[in-house]
Backbone as JSON, one array per atom type, in Angstrom:
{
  "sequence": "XXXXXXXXXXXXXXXXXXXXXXXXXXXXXXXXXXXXXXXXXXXXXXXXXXXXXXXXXXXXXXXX",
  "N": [[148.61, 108.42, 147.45], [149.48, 105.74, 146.24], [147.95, 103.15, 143.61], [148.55, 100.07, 142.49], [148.16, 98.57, 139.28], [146.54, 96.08, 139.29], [146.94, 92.78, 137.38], [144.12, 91.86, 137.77], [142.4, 93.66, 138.22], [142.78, 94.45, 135.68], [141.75, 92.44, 133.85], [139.19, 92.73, 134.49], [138.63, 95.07, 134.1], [139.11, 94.77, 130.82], [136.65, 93.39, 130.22], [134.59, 94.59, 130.92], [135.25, 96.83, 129.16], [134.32, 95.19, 126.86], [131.89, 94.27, 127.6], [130.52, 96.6, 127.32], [130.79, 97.8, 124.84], [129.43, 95.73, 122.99], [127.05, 96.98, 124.4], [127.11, 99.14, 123.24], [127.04, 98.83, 120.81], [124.19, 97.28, 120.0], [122.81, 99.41, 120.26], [123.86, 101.63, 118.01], [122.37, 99.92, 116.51], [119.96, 99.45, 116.77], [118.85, 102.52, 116.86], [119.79, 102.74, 113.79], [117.99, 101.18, 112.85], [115.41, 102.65, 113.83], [115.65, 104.91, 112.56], [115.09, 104.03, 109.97], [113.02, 103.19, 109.85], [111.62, 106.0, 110.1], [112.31, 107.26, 108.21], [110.26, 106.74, 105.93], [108.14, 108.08, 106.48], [106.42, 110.74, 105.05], [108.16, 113.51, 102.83], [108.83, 116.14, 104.74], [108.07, 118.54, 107.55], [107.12, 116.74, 110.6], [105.22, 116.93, 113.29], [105.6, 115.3, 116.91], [104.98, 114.49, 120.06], [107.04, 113.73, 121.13], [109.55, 114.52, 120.2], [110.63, 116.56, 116.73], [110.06, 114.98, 113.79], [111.97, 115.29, 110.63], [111.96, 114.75, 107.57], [113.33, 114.78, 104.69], [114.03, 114.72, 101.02], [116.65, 113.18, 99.1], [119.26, 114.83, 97.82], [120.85, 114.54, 95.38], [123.62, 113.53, 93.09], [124.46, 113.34, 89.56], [127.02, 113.07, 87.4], [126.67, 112.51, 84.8]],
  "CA": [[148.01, 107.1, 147.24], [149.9, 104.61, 144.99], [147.55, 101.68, 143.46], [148.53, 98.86, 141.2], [146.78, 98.07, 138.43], [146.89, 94.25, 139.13], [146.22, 91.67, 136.44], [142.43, 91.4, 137.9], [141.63, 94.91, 137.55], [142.83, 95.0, 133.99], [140.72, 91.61, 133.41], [137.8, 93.66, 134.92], [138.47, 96.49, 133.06], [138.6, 94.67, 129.79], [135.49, 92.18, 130.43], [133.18, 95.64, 130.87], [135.01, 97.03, 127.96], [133.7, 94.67, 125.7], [130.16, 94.28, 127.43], [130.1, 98.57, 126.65], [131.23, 97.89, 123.1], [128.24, 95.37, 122.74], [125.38, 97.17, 124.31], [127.16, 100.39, 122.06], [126.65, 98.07, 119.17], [123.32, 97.38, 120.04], [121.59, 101.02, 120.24], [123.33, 101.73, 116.84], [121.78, 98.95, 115.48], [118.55, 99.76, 117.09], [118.63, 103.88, 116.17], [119.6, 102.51, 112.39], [116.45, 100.45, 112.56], [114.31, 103.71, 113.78], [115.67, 105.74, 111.51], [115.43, 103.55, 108.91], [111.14, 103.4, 109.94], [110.96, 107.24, 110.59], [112.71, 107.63, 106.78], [109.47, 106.19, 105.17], [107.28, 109.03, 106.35], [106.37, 111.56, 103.85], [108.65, 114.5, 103.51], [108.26, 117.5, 105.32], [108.48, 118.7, 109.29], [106.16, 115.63, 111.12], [105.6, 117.08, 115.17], [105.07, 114.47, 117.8], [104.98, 114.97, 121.24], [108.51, 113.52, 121.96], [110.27, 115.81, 119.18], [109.48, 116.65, 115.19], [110.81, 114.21, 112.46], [112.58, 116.32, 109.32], [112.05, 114.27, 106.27], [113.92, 115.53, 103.45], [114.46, 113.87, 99.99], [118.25, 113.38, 99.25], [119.54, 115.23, 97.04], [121.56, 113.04, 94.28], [123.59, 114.37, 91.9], [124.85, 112.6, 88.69], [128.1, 113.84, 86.11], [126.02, 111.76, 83.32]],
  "C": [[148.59, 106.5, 145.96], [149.18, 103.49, 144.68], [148.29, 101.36, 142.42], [147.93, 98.68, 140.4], [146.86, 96.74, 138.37], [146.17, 93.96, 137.67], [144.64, 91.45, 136.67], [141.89, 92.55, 137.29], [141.92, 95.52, 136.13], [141.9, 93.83, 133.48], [139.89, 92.11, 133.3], [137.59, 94.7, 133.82], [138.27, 95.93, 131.48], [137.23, 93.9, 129.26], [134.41, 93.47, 130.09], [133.34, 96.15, 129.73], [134.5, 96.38, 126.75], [131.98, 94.44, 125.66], [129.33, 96.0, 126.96], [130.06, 98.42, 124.98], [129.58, 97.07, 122.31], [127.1, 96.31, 123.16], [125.71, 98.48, 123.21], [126.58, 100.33, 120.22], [125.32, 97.78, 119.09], [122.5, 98.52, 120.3], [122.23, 101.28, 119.19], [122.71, 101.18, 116.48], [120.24, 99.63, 115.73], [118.38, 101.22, 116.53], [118.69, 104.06, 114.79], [118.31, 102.32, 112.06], [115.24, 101.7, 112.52], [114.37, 104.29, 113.3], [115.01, 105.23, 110.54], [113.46, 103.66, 108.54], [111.0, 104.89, 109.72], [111.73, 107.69, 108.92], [111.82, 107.45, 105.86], [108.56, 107.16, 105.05], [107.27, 110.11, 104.75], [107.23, 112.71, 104.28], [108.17, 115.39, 104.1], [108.57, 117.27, 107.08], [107.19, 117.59, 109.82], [106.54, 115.95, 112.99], [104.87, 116.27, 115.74], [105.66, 114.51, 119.01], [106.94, 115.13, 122.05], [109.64, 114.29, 120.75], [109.38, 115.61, 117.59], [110.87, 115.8, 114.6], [110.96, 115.47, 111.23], [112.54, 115.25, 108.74], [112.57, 114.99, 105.3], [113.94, 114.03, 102.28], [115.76, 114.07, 99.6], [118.3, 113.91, 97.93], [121.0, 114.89, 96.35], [122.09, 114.28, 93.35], [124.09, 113.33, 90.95], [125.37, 113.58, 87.73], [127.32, 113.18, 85.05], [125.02, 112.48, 82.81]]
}
């Protein structure tokens, strides 16, 4: 079986690649955002039904 890749099916092909690239861009954005809520908790292990949150405090260093 020999196909072509016509000019349509590379249109096609790049039209979805960019609607993938957007919704890809939209669930980081969105998993930043929940992180960014589930980072506020207090540290320590936090279990809830749909998995456990790990809070940690970062550990920073400074040459000064």
């Amino acid at each position: 079986m020999n196909t072509t890749y016509t000019p349509a099916a590379i249109e096609a092909d790049l039209r979805r690649w960019h609607e993938l690239a957007a919704v890809a861009d939209q669930i980081a954005s969105e998993q930043a955002d929940i992180k960014a809520r589930l980072a506020t908790l207090e540290a320590g292990k936090h279990p809830f039904q749909a998995g456990t949150v790990s809070v940690s405090i970062p550990h920073r260093f400074s040459a000064t």
